[in-house]
C-alpha positions in Angstrom: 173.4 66.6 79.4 169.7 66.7 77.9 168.6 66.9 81.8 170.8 69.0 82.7 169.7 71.4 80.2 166.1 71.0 80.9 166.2 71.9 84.9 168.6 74.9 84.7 166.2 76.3 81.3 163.1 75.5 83.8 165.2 77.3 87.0 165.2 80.2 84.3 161.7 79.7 84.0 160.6 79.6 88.0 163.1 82.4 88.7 161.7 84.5 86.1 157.8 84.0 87.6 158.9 84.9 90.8 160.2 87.9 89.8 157.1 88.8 88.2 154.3 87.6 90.7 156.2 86.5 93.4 154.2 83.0 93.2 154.6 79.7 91.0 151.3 78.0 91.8 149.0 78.1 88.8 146.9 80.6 89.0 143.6 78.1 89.4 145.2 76.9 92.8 145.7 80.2 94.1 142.0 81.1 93.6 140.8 78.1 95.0 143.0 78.4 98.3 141.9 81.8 98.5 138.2 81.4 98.3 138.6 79.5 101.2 139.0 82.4 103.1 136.1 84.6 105.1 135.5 87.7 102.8 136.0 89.9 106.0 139.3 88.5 107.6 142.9 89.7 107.8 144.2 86.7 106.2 142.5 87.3 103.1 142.8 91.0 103.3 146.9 90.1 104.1 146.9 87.6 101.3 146.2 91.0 98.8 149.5 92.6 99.9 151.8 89.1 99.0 152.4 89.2 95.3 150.4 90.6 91.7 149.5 86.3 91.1 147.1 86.5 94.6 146.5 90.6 94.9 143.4 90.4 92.2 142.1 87.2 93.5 141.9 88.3 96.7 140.4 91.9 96.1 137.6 90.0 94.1 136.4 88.3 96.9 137.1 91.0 99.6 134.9 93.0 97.4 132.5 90.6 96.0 129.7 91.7 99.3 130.4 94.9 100.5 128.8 96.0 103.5 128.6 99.9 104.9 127.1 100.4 108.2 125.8 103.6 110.2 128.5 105.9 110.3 129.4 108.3 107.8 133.2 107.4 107.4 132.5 104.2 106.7 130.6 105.8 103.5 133.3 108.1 102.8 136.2 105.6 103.1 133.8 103.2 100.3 134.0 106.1 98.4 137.5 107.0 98.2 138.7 103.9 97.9 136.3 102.9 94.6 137.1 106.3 93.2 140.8 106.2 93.7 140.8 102.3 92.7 138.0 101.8 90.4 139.0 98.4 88.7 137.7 97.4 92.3 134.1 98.2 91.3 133.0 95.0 88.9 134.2 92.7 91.4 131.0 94.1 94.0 128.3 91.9 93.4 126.1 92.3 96.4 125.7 95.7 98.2 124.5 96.5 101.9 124.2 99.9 102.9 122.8 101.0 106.4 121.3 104.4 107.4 119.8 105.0 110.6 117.3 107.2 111.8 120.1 109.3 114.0 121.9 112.1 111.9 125.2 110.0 112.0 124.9 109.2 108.6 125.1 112.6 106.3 122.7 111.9 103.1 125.2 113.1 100.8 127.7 110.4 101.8 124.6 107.5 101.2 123.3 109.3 98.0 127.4 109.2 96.6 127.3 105.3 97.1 124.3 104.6 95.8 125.0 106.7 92.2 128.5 105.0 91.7 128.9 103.5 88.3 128.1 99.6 89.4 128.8 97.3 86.7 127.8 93.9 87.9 126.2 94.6 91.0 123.1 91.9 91.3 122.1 92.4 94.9 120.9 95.2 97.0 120.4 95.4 100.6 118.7 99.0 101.9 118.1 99.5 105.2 117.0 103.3 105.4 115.5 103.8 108.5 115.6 107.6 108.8 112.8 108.9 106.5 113.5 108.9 102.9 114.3 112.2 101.2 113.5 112.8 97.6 117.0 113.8 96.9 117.9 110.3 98.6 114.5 108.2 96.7 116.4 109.3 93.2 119.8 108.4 94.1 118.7 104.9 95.4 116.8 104.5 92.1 120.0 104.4 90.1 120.7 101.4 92.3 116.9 99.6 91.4 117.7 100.8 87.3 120.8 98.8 87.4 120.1 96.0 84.0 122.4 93.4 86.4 120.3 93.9 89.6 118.7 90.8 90.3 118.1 90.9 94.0 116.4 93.6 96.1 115.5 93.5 99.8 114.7 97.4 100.8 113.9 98.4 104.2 112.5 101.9 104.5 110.7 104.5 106.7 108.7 107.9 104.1 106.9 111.1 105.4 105.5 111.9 102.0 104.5 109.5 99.0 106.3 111.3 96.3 109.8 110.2 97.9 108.9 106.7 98.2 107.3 106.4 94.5 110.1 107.8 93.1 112.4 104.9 94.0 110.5 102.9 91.9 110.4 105.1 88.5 112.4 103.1 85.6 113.3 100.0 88.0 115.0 97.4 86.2 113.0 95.0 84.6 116.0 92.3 85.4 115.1 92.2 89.1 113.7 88.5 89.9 113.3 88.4 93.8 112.2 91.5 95.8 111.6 92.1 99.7 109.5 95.0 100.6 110.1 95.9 104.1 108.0 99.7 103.7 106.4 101.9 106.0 104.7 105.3 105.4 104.4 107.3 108.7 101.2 108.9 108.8 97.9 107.2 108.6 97.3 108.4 105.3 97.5 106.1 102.4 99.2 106.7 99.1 96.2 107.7 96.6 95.9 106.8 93.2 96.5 110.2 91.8 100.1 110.7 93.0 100.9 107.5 91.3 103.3 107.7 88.3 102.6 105.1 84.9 106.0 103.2 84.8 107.1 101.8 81.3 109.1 99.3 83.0 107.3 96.6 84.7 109.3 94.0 87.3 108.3 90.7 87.2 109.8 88.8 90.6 110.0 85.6 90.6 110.0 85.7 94.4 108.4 88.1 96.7 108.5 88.7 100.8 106.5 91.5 101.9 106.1 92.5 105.4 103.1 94.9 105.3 104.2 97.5 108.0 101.8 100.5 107.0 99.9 101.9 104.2 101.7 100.4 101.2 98.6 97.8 100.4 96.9 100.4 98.0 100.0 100.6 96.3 100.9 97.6 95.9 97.2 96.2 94.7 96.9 99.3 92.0 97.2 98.5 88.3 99.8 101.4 88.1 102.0 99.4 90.6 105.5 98.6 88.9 105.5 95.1 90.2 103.9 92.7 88.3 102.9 89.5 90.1 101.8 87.0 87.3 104.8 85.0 87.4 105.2 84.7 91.2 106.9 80.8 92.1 108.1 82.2 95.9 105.6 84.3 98.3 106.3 85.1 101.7 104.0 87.4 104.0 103.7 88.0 107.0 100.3 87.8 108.7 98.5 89.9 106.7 97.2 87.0 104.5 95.0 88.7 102.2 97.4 89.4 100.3 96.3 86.5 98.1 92.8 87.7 97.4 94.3 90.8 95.6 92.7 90.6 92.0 96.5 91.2 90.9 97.3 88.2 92.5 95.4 85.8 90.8 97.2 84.7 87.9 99.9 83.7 90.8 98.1 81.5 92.5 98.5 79.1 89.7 102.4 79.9 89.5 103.2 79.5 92.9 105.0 77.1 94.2 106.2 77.6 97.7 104.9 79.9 100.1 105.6 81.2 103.7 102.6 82.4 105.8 102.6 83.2 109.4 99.8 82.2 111.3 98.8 85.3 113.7 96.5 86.3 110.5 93.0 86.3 111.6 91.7 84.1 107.8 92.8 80.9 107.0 94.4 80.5 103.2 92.5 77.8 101.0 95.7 76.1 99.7 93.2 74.1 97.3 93.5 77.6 95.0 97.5 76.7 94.4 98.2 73.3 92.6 101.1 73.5 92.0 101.9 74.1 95.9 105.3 72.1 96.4 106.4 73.7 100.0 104.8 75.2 102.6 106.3 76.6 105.8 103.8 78.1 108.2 105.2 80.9 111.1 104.6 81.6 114.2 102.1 78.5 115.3 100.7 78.9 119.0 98.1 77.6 121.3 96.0 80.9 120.1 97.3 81.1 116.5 96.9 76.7 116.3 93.4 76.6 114.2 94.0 78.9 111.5 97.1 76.7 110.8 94.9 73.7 110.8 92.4 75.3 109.1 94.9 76.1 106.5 96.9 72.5 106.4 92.8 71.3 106.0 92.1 73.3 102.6 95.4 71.2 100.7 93.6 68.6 98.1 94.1 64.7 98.3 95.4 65.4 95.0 98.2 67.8 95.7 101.7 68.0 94.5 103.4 69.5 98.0 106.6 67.8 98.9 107.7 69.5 102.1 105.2 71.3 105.3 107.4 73.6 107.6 106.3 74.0 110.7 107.6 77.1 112.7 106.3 76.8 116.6 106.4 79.6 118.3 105.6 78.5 121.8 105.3 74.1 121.5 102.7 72.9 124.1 101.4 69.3 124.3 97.8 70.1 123.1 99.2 72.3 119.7 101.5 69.1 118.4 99.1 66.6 119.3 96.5 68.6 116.9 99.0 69.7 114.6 99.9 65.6 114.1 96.8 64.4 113.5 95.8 66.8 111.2 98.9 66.3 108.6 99.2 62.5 109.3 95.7 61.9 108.5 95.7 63.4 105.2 97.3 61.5 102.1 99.5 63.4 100.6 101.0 61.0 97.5 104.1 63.6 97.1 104.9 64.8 100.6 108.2 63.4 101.4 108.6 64.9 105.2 107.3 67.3 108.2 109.8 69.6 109.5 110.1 70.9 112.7 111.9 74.3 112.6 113.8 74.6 115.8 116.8 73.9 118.3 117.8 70.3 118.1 117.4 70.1 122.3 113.9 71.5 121.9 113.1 68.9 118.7 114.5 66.1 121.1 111.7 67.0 123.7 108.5 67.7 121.3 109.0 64.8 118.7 107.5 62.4 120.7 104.2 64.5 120.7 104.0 63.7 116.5 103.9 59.8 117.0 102.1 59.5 113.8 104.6 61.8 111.5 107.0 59.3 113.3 105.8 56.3 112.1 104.9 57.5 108.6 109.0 58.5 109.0 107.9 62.0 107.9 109.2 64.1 110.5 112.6 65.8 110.6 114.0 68.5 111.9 114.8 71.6 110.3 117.8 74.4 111.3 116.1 77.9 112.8 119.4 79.4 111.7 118.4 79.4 107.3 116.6 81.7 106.3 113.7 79.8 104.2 112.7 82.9 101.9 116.8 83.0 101.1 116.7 78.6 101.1 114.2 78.8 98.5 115.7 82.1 95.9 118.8 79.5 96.2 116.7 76.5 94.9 115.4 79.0 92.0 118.7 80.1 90.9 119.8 76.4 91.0 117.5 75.7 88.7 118.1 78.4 86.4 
């Protein structure tokens, strides 16, 4: 009788949850079938629509990277939907938002976006290539004044120099890794005077810049927001003097990985960062080949690197046969292996061509399809 009792009380039971939520799973199951799911597909956006128990888990990850490409009713549609639904908003935790240089995009619809009361948005994706209005520079620095914003990569095109300072007026201090993408279209470079003194300093711990135009005296000017003292992550492109800014100095003990390409016309003296652990040098060719070696020359017996990225742009017999016998004769007591970043196929052929790396077992292969600046913000939050 006891059993009897206990199965029709617990029928009760599973006939009263499914009239609630539609779903007996506990709730931990749910979540982890969900998040299983692509953010983007049907299935999960299907899987909203079944019951209350997987509606909220689902609209948390369909929400958690939001994306909004060039056309102005994508914008709109964001719009409405956080304003008529706006429990939906702490769930967005990375945003993307796209703006060409055609008029397809109306400003107003970008500016609403980017002034929408985030709550625990930490990264920020701009791609603005039309040229940057001031109107637009002070809605996208509610986005940069955001204290959860821990993440920026900004891509923009600016006619004058007040629009593109004022992005950067009260940024938040919470921002750790920042990519600069930033070119001014005339020749004429920002001057000192139109600078503004911030209060509010950012301190990345990671920084990518691709030095497109006119942004250097900016960036190397005491009233520049970003301060690079603490700087573990640098990536630039070939416009390696970037390390002999005097604000760069008290970075070059701090560092620990950086990303150069090679088409620079100066060789960097690594023996300036000790605490060097990875390296990953772009762009290598047959014309580009000595400043690499040049570069790989400069690391101390005594250095602390673990991992050497190569990234060959065009692999010739000559350029790995140098590029081997430069690494493999130099002791290293930390470096732990040579990677080759590029199609397996392609690794298959040029391998052979670093016999030494071979039988030091140092060489390996490394995937052209991560993104090392991205590989190595992941390795920092890890250890955070």
């Amino acid at each position: 009788m006891y059993l009897v009792s206990h199965l029709r009380r617990r029928s009760r039971i599973h006939k009263h949850i499914e009239e609630e939520n539609g779903c007996i799973l506990p709730q931990e199951l749910v979540d982890e079938c969900l998040s299983h799911l692509p953010s983007s597909s049907r299935e999960l956006k299907a899987c909203s629509l079944v019951c209350r128990a997987w509606c909220y888990t689902a609209q948390r990850l369909i929400f958690n990277v939001v994306s909004v490409a060039w056309t102005t009713v994508q914008y709109q549609r964001l719009e409405k939907t956080l304003r008529v639904s706006p429990h939906l908003i702490p769930y967005i935790r990375t945003l993307a938002l796209h703006r060409s240089s055609s008029p397809e995009v109306q400003s107003s619809a970008f500016e609403k976006i980017c002034t929408l009361p985030f709550t625990h948005l930490e990264n920020v994706y701009i791609f603005h290539h039309s040229d940057v209005t001031l109107q637009s520079a002070k809605a996208m620095r509610r986005l940069l004044s955001l204290p959860t914003l821990r993440l920026l990569d900004i891509q923009c095109t600016f006619e004058e120099s007040p629009a593109f300072l004022a992005i950067w007026d009260g940024c938040s201090p919470s921002i750790r890794h920042l990519h600069l993408r930033c070119r001014k279209r005339s020749f004429g470079p920002l001057r000192a005077k139109q600078f503004s003194v911030s209060s509010v300093r950012i301190v990345p711990e990671s920084l990518k810049i691709d030095l497109s135009s006119n942004i250097d005296e900016w960036l190397n000017h005491n009233q520049c927001p970003i301060d690079f003292s603490r700087l573990a992550v640098l990536a630039v492109d070939a416009h390696t003097a970037v390390l002999s800014w005097p604000r760069m100095a008290p970075s070059l003990r701090t560092l620990e990985a950086l990303n150069f390409s090679s088409r620079g016309k100066d060789s960097i003296d690594l023996s300036l960062l000790p605490n060097l652990l990875f390296l990953r040098i772009d762009s290598i060719s047959w014309l580009s080949v000595q400043v690499a070696l040049d570069t790989i020359a400069t690391i101390p017996a005594s250095s602390r690197i673990h991992e050497i990225i190569l990234c060959i742009a065009t692999p010739e017999a000559p350029v790995c046969d140098q590029l081997d016998a430069e690494i493999s004769g130099l002791s290293f007591p930390y470096l732990s292996c040579v990677g080759l970043e590029m199609p397996i196929p392609d690794y298959n052929r040029w391998a052979p061509h670093f016999s030494r790396l071979c039988f030091k077992d140092l060489l390996v292969r490394t995937s052209t399809g991560n993104d090392w600046f991205e590989t190595q913000i992941h390795r920092r939050n890890a250890l955070h």
